[in-house]
N, C-alpha and C positions, 0 to 999 in steps of 0.2 A: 803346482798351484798352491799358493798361498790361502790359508784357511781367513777367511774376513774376521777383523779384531772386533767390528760394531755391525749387529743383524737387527732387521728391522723387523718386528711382527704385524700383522695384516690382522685383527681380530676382528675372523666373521660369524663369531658365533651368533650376534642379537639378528643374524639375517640367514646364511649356509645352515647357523645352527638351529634354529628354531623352525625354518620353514616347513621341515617333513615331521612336526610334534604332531599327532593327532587334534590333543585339547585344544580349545581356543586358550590364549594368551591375553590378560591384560594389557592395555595401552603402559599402565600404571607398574607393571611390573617389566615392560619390555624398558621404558625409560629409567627403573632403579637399576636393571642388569647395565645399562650403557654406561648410566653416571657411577658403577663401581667401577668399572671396568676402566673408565677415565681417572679414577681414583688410582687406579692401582698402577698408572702408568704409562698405562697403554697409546702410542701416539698416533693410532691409526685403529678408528671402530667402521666396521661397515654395518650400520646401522639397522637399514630396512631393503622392501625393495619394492619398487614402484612399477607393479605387474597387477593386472586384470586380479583381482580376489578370486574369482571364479577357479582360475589356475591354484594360484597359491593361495589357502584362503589365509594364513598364517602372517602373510606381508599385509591384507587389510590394516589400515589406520597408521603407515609407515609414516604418512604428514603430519598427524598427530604426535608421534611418537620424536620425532624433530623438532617441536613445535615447543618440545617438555623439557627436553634434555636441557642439564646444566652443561655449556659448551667452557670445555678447557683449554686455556690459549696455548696454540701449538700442537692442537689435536686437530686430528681430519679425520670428519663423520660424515663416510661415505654411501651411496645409495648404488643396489643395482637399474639401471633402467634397460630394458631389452628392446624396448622402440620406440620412437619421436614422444609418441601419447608421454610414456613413463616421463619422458626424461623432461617434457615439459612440466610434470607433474612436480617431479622433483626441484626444479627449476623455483615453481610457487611457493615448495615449501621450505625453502632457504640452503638450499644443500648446494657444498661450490666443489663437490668432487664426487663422478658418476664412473661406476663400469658398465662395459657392454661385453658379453661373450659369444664365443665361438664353439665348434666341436669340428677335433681334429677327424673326427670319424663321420662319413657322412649318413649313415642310419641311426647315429644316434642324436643327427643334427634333424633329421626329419621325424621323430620321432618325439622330441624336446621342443622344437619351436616350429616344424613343420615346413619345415623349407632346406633348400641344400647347402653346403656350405658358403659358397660364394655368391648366393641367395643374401645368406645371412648376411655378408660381410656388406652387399651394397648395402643393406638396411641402416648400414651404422655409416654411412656419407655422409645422410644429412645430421643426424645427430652431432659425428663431429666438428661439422661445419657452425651447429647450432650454440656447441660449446665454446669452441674459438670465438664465435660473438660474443658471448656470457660470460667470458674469459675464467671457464670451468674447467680442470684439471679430467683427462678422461685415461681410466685404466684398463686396461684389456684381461680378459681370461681366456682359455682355452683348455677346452673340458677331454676325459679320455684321452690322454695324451700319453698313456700307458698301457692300455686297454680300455674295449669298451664290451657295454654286456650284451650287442647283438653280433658285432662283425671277430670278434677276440682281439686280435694282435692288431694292433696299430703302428702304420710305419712311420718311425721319428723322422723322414725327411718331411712327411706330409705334416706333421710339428711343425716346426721347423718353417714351412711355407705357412701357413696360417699365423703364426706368431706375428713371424716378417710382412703380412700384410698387415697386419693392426698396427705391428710400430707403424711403418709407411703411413698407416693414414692417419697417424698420431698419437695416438695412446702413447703414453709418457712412460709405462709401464707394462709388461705382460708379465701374469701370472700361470704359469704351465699343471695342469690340474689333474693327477690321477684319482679319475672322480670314482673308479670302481675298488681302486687300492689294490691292485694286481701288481704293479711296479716293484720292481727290485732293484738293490744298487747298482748293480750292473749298469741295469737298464736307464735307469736316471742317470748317470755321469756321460751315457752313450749319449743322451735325449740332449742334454744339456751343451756338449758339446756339440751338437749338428747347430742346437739352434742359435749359440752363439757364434755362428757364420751369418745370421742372419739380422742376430738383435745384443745390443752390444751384454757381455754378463752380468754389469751393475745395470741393466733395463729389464734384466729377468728377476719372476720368481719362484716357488713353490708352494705348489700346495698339495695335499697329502691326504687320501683319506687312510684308515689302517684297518681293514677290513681284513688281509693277511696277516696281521702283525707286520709292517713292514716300514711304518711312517717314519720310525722315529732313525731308523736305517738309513730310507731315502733322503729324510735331513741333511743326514751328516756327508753323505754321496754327494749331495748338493752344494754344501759347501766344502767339500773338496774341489769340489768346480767354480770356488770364487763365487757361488753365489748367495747374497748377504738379506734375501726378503722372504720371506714366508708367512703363509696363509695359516692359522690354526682358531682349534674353536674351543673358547673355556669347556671346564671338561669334558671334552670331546664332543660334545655336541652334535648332532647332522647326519646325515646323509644324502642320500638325493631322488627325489621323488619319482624319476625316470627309470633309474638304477637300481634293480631289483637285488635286495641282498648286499647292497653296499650299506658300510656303516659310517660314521661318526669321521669327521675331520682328528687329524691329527690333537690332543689335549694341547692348549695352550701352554699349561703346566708344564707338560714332560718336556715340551720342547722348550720351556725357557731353564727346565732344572739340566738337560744338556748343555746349551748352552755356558751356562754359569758353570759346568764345571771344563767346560775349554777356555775360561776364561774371559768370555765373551761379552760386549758390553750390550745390553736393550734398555735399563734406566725404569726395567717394571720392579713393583714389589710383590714377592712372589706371595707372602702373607695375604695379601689383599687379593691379590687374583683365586688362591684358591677359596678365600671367602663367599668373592661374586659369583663363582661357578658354584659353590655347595648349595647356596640360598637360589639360586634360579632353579638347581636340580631338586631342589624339597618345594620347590612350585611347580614345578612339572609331576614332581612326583616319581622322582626314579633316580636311580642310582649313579654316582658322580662315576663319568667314564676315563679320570684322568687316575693312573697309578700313583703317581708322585702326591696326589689331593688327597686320597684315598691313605695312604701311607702318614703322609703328614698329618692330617685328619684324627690316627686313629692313636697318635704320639702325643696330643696337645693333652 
């Protein structure tokens, strides 16, 4: 398998990344991390996410937060919506590209959103039926797809089938999520390989947390499998609210300084990105989680 010459990055930090911050978050400062973040390149931000506050209190004021942003031609600023409610939500606040997710594992699907997995999946019917009307762009996720933190080992063909029902009912794209960061290369090129029987390899992505130390591994495992999208969050940003002991998405950084040394084209400027992650992490107040920021940072 031929390694991809152009990879695309998914940056979720203003949404994966910030949701599990304790602090509240400015309206004001969630829209200067977007418009750096657009600055610096980036052709795809998942902005906010359009869920009950109650839940996530961190997604509060995500219409707001759309409502600000300096929009860059040729950027997609995307939103999660998890049910009809959100995505109409979204819908008001001018957003033309929505995810909806899944969980390969079905105690960590009842657990996260309280329903089973093919529970879930009806949920997201009407919404894609709703987007096809509104001729909105909808991407798929699927969480634990390498483990999960209640059942352990997760089976890639059960991957694999949940993927392939999201393309099936339309999502333009799936994203394959090791939300606990257990995965190894191994195991990713395994993953990868089942579910491209099912969903074509350019319809796939990743996304990585590195809670092992293993993200920036599974990257490159990933695109030895032809596959050219990835999910990452300015300096590492995230975890996940369900997932006890899981850390920080893969650093946007690291994975763009691999990249560029395989030669690789994304069209970011890495200067600028590791700007927008230093100044979001001295507003949160803590320590930038990308090595290569960190490194570069400490050279300037």
């Amino acid at each position: 398998m031929t390694i991809p010459k152009k990879v695309r990055l998914v940056e979720v930090g203003p949404r994966d990344g910030l949701q599990n911050e304790k602090q509240p978050i400015s309206v004001a400062d969630k829209v200067r991390l977007v418009d750096d973040l657009s600055a610096a390149g980036l052709g795809y931000i998942e902005v906010g996410s359009f869920v009950s506050p109650k839940w996530v209190p961190q997604m509060a004021g995500s219409a707001e937060v759309f409502a600000q942003i300096q929009r860059q031609a040729g950027v997609v600023y995307g939103a999660l919506t998890p049910n009809m409610k959100g995505f109409e939500a979204a819908v008001e606040a001018g957003v033309r590209e929505v995810a909806v997710f899944a969980a390969a594992s079905e105690a960590f699907s009842q657990k996260n959103i309280n329903c089973s997995i093919s529970e879930s999946l009806a949920r997201f019917v009407p919404i894609m039926d709703a987007a096809r009307a509104h001729g909105i762009s909808v991407r798929g996720y699927v969480s634990c797809v390498l483990g999960c933190p209640y059942e352990g080992a997760v089976a890639p063909e059960r991957v694999a089938s949940v993927a392939g029902e999201l393309f099936a009912m339309g999502c333009y794209e799936v994203s394959l999520g090791d939300t606990i960061g257990t995965g190894t290369a191994g195991a990713t090129r395994r993953l990868f390989e089942l579910a491209a029987a099912q969903v074509p390899r350019d319809k796939l992505g990743g996304h990585f947390h590195d809670t092992y130390g293993q993200a920036l591994a599974n990257v490159y495992a990933s695109l030895q499998e032809g596959i050219s999208v990835f999910d990452s969050s300015v300096a590492g940003l995230g975890g996940c609210p369900y997932a006890k002991g899981a850390t920080g998405n893969v650093a946007s950084e690291d994975v763009l300084y691999l990249l560029e040394g395989l030669g690789i084209h994304t069209g970011i400027d890495m200067d600028r990105l590791i700007d927008a992650g230093q100044r979001i992490c001295e507003v949160l107040g803590k320590a930038n989680g990308s090595r290569v920021a960190r490194a570069r940072l400490a050279s300037r």
